[in-house]
C-alpha positions in Angstrom: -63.7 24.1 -127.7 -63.2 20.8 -129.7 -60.1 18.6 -129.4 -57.1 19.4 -132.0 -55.0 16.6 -133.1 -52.6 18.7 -133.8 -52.3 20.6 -130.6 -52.0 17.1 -129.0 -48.8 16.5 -131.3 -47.1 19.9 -130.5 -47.4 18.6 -126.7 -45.7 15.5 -128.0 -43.3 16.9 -129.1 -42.5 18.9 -126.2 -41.7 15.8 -124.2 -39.9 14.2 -127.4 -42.6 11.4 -127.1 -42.7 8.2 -130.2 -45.9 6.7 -130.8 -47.7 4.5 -133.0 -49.7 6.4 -136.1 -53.5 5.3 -133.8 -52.2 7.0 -130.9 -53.4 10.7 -131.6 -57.2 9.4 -132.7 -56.7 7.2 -129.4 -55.9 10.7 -127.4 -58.7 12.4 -128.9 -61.3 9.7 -128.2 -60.1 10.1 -124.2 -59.9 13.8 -124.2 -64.0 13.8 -125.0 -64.8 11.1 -122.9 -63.2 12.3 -119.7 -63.3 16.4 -120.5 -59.2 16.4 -120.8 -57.4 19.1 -122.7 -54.5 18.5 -125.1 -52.0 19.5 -122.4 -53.9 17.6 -119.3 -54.2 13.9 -121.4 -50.3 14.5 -122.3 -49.4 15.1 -118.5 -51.3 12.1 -117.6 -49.5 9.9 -119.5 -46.3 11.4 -119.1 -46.7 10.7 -115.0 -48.3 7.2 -115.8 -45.4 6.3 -117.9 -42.9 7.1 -115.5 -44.9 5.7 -112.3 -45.2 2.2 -114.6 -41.7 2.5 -116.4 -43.4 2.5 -119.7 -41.3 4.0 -122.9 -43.2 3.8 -125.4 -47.0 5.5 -126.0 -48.9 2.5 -127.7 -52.9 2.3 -128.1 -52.5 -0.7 -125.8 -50.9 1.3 -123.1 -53.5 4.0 -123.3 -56.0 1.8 -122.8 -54.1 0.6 -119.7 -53.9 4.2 -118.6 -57.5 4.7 -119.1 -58.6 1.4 -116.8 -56.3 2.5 -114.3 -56.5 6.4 -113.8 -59.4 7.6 -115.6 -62.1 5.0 -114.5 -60.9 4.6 -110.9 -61.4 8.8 -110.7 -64.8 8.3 -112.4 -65.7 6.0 -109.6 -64.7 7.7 -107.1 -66.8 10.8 -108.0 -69.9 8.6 -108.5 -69.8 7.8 -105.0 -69.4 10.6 -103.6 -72.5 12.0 -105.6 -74.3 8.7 -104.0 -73.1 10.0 -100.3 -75.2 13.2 -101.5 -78.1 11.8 -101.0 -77.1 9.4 -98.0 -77.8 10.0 -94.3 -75.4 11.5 -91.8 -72.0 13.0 -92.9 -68.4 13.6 -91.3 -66.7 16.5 -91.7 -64.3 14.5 -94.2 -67.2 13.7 -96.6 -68.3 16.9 -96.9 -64.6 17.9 -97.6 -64.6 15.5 -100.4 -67.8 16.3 -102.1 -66.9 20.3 -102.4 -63.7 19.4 -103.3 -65.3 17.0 -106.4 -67.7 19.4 -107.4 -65.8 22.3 -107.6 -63.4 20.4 -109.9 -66.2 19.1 -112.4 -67.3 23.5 -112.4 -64.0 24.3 -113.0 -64.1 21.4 -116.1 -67.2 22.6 -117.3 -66.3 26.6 -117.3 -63.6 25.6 -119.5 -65.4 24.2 -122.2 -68.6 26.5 -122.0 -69.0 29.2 -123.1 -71.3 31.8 -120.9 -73.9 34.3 -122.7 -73.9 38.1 -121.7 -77.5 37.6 -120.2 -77.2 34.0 -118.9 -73.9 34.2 -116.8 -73.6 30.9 -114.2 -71.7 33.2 -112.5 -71.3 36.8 -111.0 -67.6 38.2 -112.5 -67.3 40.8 -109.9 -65.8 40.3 -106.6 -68.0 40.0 -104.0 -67.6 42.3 -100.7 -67.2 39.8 -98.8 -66.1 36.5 -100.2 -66.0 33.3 -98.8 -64.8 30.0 -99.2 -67.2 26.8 -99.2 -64.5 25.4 -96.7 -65.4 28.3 -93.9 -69.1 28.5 -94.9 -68.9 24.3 -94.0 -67.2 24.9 -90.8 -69.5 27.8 -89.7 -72.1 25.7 -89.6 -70.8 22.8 -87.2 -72.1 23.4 -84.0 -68.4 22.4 -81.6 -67.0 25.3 -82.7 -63.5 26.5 -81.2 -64.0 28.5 -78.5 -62.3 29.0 -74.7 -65.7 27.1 -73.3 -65.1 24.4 -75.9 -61.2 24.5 -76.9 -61.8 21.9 -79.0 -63.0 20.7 -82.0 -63.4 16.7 -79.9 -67.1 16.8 -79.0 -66.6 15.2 -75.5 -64.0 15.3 -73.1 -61.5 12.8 -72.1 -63.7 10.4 -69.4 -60.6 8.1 -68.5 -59.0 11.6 -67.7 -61.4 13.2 -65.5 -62.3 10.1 -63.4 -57.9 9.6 -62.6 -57.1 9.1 -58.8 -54.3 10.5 -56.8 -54.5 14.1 -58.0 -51.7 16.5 -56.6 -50.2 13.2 -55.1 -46.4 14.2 -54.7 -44.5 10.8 -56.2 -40.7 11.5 -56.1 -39.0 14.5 -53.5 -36.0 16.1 -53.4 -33.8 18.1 -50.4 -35.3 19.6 -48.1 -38.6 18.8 -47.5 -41.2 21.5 -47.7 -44.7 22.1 -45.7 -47.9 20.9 -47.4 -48.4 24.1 -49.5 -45.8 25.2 -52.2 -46.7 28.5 -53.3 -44.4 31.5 -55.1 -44.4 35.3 -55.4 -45.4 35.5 -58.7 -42.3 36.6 -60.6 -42.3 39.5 -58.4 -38.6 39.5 -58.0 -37.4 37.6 -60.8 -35.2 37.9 -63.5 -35.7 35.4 -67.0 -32.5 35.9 -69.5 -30.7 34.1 -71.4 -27.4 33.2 -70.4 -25.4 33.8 -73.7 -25.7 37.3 -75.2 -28.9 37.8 -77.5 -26.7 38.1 -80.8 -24.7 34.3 -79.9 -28.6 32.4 -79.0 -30.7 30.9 -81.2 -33.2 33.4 -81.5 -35.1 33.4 -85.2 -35.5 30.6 -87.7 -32.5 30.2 -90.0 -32.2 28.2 -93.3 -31.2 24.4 -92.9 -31.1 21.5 -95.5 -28.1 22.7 -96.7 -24.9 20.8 -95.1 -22.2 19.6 -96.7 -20.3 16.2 -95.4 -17.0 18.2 -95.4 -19.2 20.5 -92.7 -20.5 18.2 -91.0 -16.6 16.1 -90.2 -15.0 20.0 -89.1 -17.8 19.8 -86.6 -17.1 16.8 -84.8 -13.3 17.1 -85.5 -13.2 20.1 -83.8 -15.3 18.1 -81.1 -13.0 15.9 -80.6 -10.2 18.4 -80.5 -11.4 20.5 -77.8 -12.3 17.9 -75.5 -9.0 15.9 -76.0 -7.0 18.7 -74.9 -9.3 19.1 -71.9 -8.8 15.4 -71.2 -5.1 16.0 -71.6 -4.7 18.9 -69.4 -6.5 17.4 -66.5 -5.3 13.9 -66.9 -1.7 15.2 -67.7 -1.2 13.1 -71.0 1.8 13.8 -72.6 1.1 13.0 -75.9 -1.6 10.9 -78.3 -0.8 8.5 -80.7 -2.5 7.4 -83.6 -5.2 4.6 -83.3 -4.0 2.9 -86.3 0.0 2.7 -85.2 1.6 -0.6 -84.3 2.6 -0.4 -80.6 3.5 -3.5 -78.5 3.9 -1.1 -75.4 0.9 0.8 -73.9 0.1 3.9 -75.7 -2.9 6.8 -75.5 -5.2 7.4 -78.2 -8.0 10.2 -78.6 -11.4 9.4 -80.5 -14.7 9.5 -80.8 -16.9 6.3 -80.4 -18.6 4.3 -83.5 -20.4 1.5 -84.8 -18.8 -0.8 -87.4 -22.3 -1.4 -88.8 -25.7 -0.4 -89.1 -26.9 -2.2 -86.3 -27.2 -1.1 -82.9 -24.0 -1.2 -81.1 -22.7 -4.0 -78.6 -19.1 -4.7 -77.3 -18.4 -6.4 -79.8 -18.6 -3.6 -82.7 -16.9 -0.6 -81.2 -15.0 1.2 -83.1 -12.7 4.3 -82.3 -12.7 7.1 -85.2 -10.0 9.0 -84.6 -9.3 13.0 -85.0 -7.3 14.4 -87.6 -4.4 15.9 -86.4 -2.5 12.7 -84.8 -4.4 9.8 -86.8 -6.0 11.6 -89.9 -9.9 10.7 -89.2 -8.9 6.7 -89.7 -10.5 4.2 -87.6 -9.4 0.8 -85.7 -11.8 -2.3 -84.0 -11.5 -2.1 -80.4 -11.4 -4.5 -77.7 -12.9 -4.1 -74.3 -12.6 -7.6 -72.9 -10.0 -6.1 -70.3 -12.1 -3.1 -68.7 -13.3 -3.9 -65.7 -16.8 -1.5 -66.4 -17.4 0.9 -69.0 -20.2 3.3 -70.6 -20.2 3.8 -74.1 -22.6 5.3 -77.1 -21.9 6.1 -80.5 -20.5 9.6 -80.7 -18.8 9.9 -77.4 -15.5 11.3 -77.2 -12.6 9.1 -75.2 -9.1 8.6 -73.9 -7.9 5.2 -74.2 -4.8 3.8 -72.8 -4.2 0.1 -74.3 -1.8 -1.3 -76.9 -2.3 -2.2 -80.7 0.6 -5.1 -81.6 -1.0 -5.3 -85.5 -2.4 -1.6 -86.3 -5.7 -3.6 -86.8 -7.7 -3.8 -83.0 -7.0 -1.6 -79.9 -7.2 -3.6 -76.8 -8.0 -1.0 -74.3 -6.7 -1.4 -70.9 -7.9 2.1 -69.3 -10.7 4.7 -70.2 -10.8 8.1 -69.7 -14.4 10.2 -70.3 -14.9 13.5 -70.7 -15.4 16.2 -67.9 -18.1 18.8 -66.9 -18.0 22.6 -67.0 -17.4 24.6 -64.2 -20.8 26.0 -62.2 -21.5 29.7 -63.7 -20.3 32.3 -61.3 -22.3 36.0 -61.3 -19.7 38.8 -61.6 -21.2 40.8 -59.7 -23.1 40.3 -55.6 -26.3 38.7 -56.1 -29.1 41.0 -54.2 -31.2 38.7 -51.6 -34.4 37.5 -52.8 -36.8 35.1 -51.3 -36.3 31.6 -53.2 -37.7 30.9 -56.8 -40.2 28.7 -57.3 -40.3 27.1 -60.6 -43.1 24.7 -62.3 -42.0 22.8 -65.3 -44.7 20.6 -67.5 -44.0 19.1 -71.1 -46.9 18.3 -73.5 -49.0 16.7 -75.1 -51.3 18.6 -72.9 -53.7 16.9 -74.1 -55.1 13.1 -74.0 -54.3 10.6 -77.0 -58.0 10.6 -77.5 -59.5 14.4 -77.7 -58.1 17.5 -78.4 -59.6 19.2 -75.4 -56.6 20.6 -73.4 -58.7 19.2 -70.1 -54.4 18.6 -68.4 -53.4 22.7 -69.5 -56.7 24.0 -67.8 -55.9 21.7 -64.9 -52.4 23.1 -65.0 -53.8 26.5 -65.4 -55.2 25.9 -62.4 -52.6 24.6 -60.3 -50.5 28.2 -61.4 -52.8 30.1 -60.6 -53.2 28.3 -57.1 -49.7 28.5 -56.2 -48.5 31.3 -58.4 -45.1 30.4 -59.1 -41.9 32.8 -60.7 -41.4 30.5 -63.4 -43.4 28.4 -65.6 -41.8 26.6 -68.2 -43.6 24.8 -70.7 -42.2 22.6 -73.1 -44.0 21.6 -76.5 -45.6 19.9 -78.1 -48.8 21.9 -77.9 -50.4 20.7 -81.0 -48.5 17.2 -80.7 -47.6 15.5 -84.7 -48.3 12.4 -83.2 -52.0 12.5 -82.0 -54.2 10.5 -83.9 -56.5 13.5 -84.7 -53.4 15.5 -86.2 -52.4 12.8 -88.1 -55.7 11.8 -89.8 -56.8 15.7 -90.4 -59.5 15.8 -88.2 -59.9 19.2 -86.8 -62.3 22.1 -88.0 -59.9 24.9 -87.7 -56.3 25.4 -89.1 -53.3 24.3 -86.9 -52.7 27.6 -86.7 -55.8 29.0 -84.9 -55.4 26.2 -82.4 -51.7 27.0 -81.1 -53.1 30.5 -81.3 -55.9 29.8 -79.0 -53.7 27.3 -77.1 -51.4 30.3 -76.4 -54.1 32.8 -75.3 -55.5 30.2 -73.1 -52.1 29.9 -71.3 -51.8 33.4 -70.9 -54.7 35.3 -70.3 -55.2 32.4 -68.1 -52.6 33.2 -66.0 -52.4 37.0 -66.1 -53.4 37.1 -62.6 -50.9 35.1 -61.1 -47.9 37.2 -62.6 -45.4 34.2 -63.5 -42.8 34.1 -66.0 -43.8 32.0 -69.0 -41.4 29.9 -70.8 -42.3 28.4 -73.8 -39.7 25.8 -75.5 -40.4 24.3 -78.5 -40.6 20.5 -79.6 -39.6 18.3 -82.2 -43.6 17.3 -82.3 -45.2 20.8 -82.7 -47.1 20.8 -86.0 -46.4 24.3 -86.7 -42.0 24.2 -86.1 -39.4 23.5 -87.9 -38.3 20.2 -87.8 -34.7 21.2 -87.3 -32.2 20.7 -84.6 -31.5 23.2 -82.7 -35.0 24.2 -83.2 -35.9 28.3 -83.4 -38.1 29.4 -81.2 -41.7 30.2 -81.7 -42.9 33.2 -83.7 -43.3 36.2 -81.5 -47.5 35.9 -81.5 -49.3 39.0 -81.1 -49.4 39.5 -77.2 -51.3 41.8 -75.0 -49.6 44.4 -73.6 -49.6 43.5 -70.0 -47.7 40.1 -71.4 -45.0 41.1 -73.1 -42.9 41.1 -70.1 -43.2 37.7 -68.9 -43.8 35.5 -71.5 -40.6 34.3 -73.1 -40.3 32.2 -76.1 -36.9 30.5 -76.8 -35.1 27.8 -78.5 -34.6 24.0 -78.1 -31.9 23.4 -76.0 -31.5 27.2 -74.5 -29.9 28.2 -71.2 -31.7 30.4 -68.9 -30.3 32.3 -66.1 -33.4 33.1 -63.3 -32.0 35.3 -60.5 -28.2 33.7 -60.8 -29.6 30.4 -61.3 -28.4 29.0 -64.5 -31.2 26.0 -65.8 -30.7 24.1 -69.1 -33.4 23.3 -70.6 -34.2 20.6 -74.0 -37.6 19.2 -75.1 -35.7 16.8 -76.7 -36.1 13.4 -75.5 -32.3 12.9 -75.5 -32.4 10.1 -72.6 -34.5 7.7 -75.3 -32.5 8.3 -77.6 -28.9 7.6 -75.8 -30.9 5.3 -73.9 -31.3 3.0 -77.3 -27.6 3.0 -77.6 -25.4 2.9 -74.9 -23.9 -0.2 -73.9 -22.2 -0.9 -70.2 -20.5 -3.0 -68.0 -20.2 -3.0 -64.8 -21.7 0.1 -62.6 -19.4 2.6 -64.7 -19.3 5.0 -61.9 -22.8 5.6 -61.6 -25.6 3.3 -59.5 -28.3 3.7 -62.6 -28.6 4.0 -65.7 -30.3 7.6 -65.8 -27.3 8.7 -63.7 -24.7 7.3 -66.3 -26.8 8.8 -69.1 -26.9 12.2 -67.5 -23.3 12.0 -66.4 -22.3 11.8 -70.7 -24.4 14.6 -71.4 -22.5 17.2 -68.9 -19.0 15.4 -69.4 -19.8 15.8 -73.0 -20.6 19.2 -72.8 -23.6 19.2 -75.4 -27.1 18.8 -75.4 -26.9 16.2 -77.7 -23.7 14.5 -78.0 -25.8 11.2 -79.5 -24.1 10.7 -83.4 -25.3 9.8 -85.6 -28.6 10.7 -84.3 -31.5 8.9 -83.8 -33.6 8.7 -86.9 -36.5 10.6 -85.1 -34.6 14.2 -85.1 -33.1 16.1 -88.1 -30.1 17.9 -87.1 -28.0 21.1 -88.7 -24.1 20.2 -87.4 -23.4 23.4 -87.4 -25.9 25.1 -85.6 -25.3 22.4 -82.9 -21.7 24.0 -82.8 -23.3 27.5 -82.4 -26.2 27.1 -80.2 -26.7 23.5 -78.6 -23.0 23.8 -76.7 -22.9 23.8 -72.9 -21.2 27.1 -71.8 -20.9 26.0 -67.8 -22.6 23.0 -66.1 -26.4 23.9 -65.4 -27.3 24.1 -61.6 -30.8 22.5 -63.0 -31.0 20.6 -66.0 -34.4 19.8 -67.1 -34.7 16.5 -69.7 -38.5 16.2 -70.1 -38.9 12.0 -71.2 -40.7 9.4 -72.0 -38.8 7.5 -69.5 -40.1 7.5 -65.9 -39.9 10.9 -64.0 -37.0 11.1 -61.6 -34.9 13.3 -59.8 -31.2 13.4 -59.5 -27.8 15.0 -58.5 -25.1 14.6 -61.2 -22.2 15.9 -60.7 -23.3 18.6 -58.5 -26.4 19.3 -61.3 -29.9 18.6 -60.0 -31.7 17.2 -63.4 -35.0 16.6 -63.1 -37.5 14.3 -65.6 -41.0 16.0 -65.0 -42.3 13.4 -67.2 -45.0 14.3 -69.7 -48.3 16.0 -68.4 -50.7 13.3 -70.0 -49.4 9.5 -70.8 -52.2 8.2 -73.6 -55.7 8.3 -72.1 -54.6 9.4 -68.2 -53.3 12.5 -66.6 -48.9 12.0 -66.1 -47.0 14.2 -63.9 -45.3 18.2 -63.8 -42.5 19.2 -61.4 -41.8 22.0 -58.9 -39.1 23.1 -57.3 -37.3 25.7 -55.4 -34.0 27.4 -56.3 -32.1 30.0 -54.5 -27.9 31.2 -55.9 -26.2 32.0 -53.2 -23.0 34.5 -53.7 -19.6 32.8 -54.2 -17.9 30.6 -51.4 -14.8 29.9 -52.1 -15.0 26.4 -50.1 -17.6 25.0 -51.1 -20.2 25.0 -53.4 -24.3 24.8 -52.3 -26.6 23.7 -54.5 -29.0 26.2 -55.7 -31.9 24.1 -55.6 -33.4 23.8 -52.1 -36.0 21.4 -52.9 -38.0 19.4 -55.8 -41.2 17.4 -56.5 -42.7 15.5 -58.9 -46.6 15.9 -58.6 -49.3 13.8 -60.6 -51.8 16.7 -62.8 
C-alpha cells in the first residue's frame, strides 16, 4: 500500500513531535526507500532521538538518522547475501542469514498483495511444522547425544593427557586402606534438617526489597547475636557508640567501611543497633589490639573508651560464637559408616563442552559406590566462553536436561544418594540469594528416591550427621575483605575465615556483598541461617582445596572438578554420629581426602 502523509502526521502527533513543514515529504521519501511503514519510520526516530538527545525532527536530522541506522542495516544485509555465496559457514552465519531473510519476507508480505491462484505461500498449518532454526541444526553432523554430549567437536586433549590421576593430595583422621568404597545408600537417610514448610524449597519472587527491609534484617542481626555475646561474656549493659565516655565502656555493632574502597585499619567503622545507639555510627581505632579479624558486616563487642563521641579506641574485642552440635532426639540405630563424595563444577574444561571430568566422575561412583554424592553447580557454567558467545546447537535447556540424565542413569547401578545444589553460575537459575533449588525434572521411577534437589546454602542431615552445604564461593568473597593483625586466634587465614562464618551463624555474613551475588535480605533471614554448628561444612572454592577442624566442624574445600584446561580435584570422606556422650564430643567424621579427577 502507498505511504500516507497523513498517517505519518497522526503518529506525530501521538508522540507530540514539532517539525519543520519538509519533514513529512522527507519521511515519505525514507519510508519507500527502506520499505518502512508510517508507524516503523516514527519509532525509529523516536529511539534515535532519544539515543542522540535530539529534540527537535529537522530534515537535517533525518538525514543523520538515515546515514547512521538505515545504511549501516543495509550494509549489513548485503553482506550477508555475499556470505551466500562464499565457502564454508559457522553455525552463527547461517543464524544470521535466516534471520535476514526472513525479515526482508516478512517486509515484502506486507506490501504485496498475493493472488488466489499465485499464493507464495501455503495459509494452512502444516502437520508438522518446523522452524528453519531446527531444520539448520538437524543437519549438523555433532549432534547431542550421550556418545557425543556435546555440541564441541573434539575433546579436551590437555585434559585427557593430565598426570596423577586418583592421586590423594590432602588427608584427614584416620587413615584409610588403599580402596575407599561405600554401600550404596543402602542404609542411608538424606533429609533436610529444618522441616519441609521452614526450607527453601521452590522459587519465590525477589527484586522487590525495600531499604527499611533490608536495615530490620541486620538490626535484628545484630540484636540476636549481642545478647548471645552478653550472656556468655556476662556484659552488664551496652552503651551507645556515639556517647562521650572518658572511662572504658562496651559497645555492640556491626562492622563497616567509611568508603567505597576496600577496607583497611584505617577505615573501620562501627554501625551500631538501634535499640542503645539508634543505627548511628563512630570511626574506630584499633592501634591498641594486640591482633584482630575483621570484614565488613561482622557483628562485635568492643570494650574501649570514646573521650569526644567522634572515634572509639577499642581496647578489647569480643566475636561472635558458634551453635551448639545437633543432637538426635531419639537413639541412633548402628550403621556401618557413610561414605560421602562431594565435586563442584564446571564439570567441564574452559575449552569444550564435552563433560569428559562428570563421565570420569561417573566413573569413580560407580567404582566405589558411595551413600552420598553431592554435586554442586554449575553444570552449564555462565562463565564458559562457549555460553557466553552463543555457541551451542541445542537450547540450555536440553543440555542440563541431558547433563542430568547422564548423571543419573549413569549411576543407577551404584544406588547412591544424589545431591544436586545449585550455583550462582548455572545458566538456567535464578540469580538470587538464597537460590531455589532446581526444577523437579522428569525422573525415572527407580530415581525418585535418591536423587535430591535443594537449595543454596541448605542443611542436610545423613544418618544423624548434620552437613552444611553452599556453592557459594563465600571464602573469595570474605577472603577480598577481611583485614588482620596478628594470628587472631587462628594459624591461617582459611581457619579465621571459617571460624566468622560459624561464629556468625550465617552462611553469608559478608555485607554488603560482593558485587558478584544478588541477595534477597530477607530470605537470608528465613533460609540462609545456621540452626546448630554443622559436623561437616562443605565451602566448594576457588581457593586451594583444604581440610580443616574449626571449632569442632570439619570443613572441607573439594576444590573445583576442572581448573581451565586440566582436570582439579573432588573429596571423599567418611562420617559416622555416634549417640550422645555426655563428656565429650567425637567428631562424626572418621576420615577425609582430597583426590585429583
Amino acid at each position: 500500500m502507498p505511504i500516507s502523509e497523513k498517517a505519518i502526521l497522526e503518529e506525530l502527533t501521538v508522540f507530540g513531535v514539532s517539525f519543520e513543514d519538509e519533514v513529512p515529504e522527507k519521511l515519505v521519501e525514507l519510508c519507500s526507500l527502506h520499505r518502512l511503514s508510517e508507524e516503523q519510520i516514527v519509532n525509529e526516530w523516536m529511539a534515535f532521538s532519544a539515543t542522540r538527545k535530539l529534540e527537535h525532527l529537522t530534515v537535517n536530522n533525518l538525514s543523520l538518522l538515515e546515514h547512521e541506522v538505515f545504511n549501516k542495516k543495509n550494509v549489513k544485509r548485503q553482506n550477508v547475501k555475499k556470505e551466500k555465496h562464499c565457502g564454508n559457514r559457522d553455525i552463527n552465519s547461517i543464524q544470521e542469514l535466516i534471520e535476514v531473510e526472513t525479515e526482508e519476507e516478512n517486509l515484502l508480505d506486507s506490501y504485496t498483495t498475493p493472488s488466489k491462484g499465485s499464493q507464495k505461500r501455503n495459509l494452512s498449518t502444516p502437520e508438522n511444522p518446523q522452524s528453519k532454526r531446527i531444520s539448520i541444526n538437524r543437519n549438523i553432523q555433532i549432534l547431542f547425544s550421550p556418545t557425543s554430549f556435546s555440541p564441541s567437536a573434539t575433546p579436551s586433549q590437555k585434559y585427557s593427557s593430565r598426570g596423577n590421576r586418583g592421586e590423594v593430595v590432602t588427608s584427614y583422621g584416620e587413615v584409610q586402606g588403599t580402596s575407599w568404597s561405600g554401600g550404596g545408600g543402602e542404609y542411608t537417610s538424606v533429609e533436610l534438617l529444618t522441616p519441609q514448610e521452614e526450607s527453601l524449597t521452590k522459587s519465590y519472587k525477589y527484586m522487590f526489597q525495600k531499604l527499611m527491609d533490608i536495615r530490620d534484617v541486620m538490626s535484628c542481626k545484630i540484636e540476636e547475636l549481642g545478647e548471645v555475646l552478653k550472656d556468655h561474656y556476662n556484659i552488664e549493659e551496652f552503651t551507645s557508640v556515639s556517647f562521650p565516655a572518658q572511662e572504658t565502656v562496651t559497645v555492640l555493632g556491626q562492622i563497616a567501611c567509611d568508603s567505597n574502597g576496600k577496607m583497611n585499619a584505617k577505615s573501620v567503622i562501627l554501625e551500631g543497633d538501634r535499640e542503645h545507639s539508634s543505627g548511628m555510627f563512630v570511626p574506630v581505632d584499633l592501634s591498641e589490639l594486640e591482633e584482630y579479624s575483621l570484614f565488613p558486616g561482622q557483628v562485635v563487642v568492643m570494650e574501649g573508651t570514646n573521650s569526644t563521641g567522634r572515634k572509639f579506641v577499642a581496647s578489647k574485642l569480643y566475636e561472635g560464637l558458634p551453635l551448639p552440635f545437633y543432637q538426635p532426639a531419639e537413639v541412633l540405630e548402628e550403621y556401618p559408616p557413610q561414605m560421602i563424595i562431594t565435586a563442584c563444577g564446571p564439570f567441564t574444561t574452559s575449552d569444550t563442552i564435552a563433560y569428559d571430568a562428570l563421565k570420569d566422575l561417573i566413573d569413580v561412583i560407580n567404582r566405589d559406590r558411595p551413600d552420598v554424592c553431592i554435586l554442586f553447580g554449575p553444570f552449564l557454567d555462565a562463565k564458559h566462553e562457549q555460553i557466553e558467545n552463543l555457541q551451542l546447537m541445542v537450547t540450555f535447556e536440553e543440555v542440563f536436561k541431558s547433563c542430568l540424565k547422564m548423571i543419573t542413569e549413569g549411576t543407577r547401578l551404584s544406588g547412591s544418594h544424589l545431591v544436586f545444589v545449585p550455583s550462582m553460575r548455572d545458566v538456567l537459575q535464578d540469580p538470587v540469594y538464597p537460590q531455589p533449588p532446581f526444577s523437579r525434572y522428569e525422573l525415572a521411577k527407580e530415581d525418585q528416591q535418591r536423587v535430591h534437589f535443594v537449595a543454596d546454602p541448605c542443611t542436610l542431615c545423613i544418618n544423624g550427621v548434620v552437613i552444611g552445604l553452599t556453592s557459594t564461593d563465600l571464602l573469595f568473597h570474605m577472603g577480598a575483605e577481611e583485614i588482620s593483625s596478628g594470628s587472631a586466634g587462628s594459624p591461617d587465614r582459611f581457619s579465621r575465615l571459617l571460624r566468622h562464618i560459624l561464629s556468625q551463624r550465617s552462611y553469608y555474613p559478608l555485607y554488603p556483598p560482593s558485587e558478584e551475588i544478588n541477595i534477597d535480605y530477607e530470605a537470608v533471614y528465613n533460609y540462609a541461617m545456621m540452626t546448630v554448628t554443622p559436623d561437616v561444612f562443605i565451602v566448594p572454592s576457588e581457593l586451594r582445596f583444604f581440610i580443616k577442624d574449626v571449632c569442632g566442624c570439619t570443613c572441607i574445600n573439594p576444590g573445583r572438578i576442572t581448573k581451565g584446561l586440566v582436570g582439579g580435584t573432588y573429596s571423599r570422606f567418611l562420617v559416622k554420629k555416634e549417640n550422645a556422650d555426655t563428656k565429650t564430643r567425637k567428631s562424626p567424621c572418621i576420615s577425609a581426602q582430597v583426590v585429583k579427577i
